[in-house]
C-alpha positions in Angstrom: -9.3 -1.4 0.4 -9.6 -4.8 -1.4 -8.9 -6.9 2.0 -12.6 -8.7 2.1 -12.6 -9.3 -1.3 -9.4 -11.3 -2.0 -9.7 -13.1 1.0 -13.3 -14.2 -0.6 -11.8 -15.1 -4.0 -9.1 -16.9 -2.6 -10.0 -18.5 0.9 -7.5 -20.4 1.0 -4.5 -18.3 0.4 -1.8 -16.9 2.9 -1.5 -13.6 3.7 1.5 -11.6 4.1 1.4 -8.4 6.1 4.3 -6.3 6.3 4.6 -4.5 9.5 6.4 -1.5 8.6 7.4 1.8 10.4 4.2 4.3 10.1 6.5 7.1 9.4 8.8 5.3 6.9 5.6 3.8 5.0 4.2 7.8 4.9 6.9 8.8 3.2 7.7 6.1 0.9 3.6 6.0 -0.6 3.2 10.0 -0.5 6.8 9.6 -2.8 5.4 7.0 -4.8 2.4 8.9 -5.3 3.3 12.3 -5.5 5.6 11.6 -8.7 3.3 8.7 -10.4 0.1 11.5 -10.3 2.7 14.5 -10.6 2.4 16.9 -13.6 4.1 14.7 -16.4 2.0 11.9 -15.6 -1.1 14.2 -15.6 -0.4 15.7 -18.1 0.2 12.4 -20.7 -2.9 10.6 -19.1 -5.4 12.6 -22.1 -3.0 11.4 -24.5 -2.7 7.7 -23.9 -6.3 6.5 -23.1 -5.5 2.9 -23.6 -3.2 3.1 -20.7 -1.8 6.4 -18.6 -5.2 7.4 -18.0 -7.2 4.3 -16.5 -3.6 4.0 -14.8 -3.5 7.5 -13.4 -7.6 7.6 -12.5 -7.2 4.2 -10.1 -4.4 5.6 -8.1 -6.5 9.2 -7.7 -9.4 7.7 -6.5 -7.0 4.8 -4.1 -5.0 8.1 -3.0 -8.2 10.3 -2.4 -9.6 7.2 -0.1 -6.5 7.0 1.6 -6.4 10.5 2.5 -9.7 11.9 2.1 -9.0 14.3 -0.5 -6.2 15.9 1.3 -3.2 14.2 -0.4 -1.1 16.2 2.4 -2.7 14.7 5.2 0.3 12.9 6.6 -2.3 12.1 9.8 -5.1 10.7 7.9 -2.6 8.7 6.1 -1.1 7.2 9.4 -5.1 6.5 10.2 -5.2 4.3 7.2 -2.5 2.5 8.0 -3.5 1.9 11.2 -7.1 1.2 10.3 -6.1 -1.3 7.1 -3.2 -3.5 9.8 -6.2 -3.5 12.7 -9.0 -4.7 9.5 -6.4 -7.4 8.0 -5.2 -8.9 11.9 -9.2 -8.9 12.5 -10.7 -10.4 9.5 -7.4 -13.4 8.3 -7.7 -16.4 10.1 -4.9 -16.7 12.5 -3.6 -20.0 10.7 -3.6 -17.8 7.2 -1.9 -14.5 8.2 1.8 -14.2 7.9 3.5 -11.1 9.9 6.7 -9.9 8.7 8.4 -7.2 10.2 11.5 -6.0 7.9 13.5 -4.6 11.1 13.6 -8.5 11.9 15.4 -9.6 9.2 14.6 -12.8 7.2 16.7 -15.1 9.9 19.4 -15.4 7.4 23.0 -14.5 8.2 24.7 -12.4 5.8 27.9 -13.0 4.3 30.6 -10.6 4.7 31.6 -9.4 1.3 35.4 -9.4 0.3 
C-alpha cells in the first residue's frame, strides 16, 4: 500500500520484510481489525473527532483495500499478502531488502531459565 512511496522518500533505507505464515498473519490482522473497527470503537469515533475518528476512517479504508469490501474474505486477504511480499521482493534492491522469517529464530541461543 505505501511500498513505492517510502522507498522514494527514503532511497536509501533498509527494508525489513517479515515472512510470516499466510494463515497465522490472517488471523492475527482480521483480530487486530475486527476489534479496533468493532462496535465500541465505531461507536466513540463521532465523539472524538480530533482522534478516534481520523483513526478509525484510515484503517476502514486500509481494511476495505485489503479485502475488497468483504472484511470476511479470508482468500482475498491471503491474495494481499501474497501480492504485497511478490511487490516488495520485486521493487527493493536486493542489497536493501532484509528477509526475516520468525520460524528461524534470531540465531541467538536461549538461556535456560532456573
Amino acid at each position: 500500500m505505501f511500498t513505492e512511496g517510502l522507498l522514494a522518500a527514503y532511497p536509501d533505507a533498509k527494508v525489513l520484510i517479515t515472512n510470516r505464515d499466510e494463515d497465522t498473519w490472517i488471523w492475527s490482522v482480521s483480530s487486530l481489525f475486527n476489534t479496533l473497527l468493532g462496535w465500541n470503537w465505531g461507536l466513540m469515533a463521532p465523539y472524538d473527532p480530533i482522534d478516534a475518528q481520523p483513526y478509525i476512517e484510515i484503517l476502514t479504508i486500509v481494511w476495505d483495500q485489503w479485502t475488497a469490501g468483504d472484511w470476511n474474505d479470508a482468500a482475498r486477504l491471503r491474495q494481499t499478502f501474497r501480492d504485497h511480499y511478490a511487490l516488495v521482493q520485486a521493487t527493493v534492491p536486493a542489497d536493501r531488502l532484509l528477509e526475516f522469517n520468525p520460524k528461524g529464530g534470531l540465531g541467538v541461543p536461549v538461556q535456560a531459565s532456573g
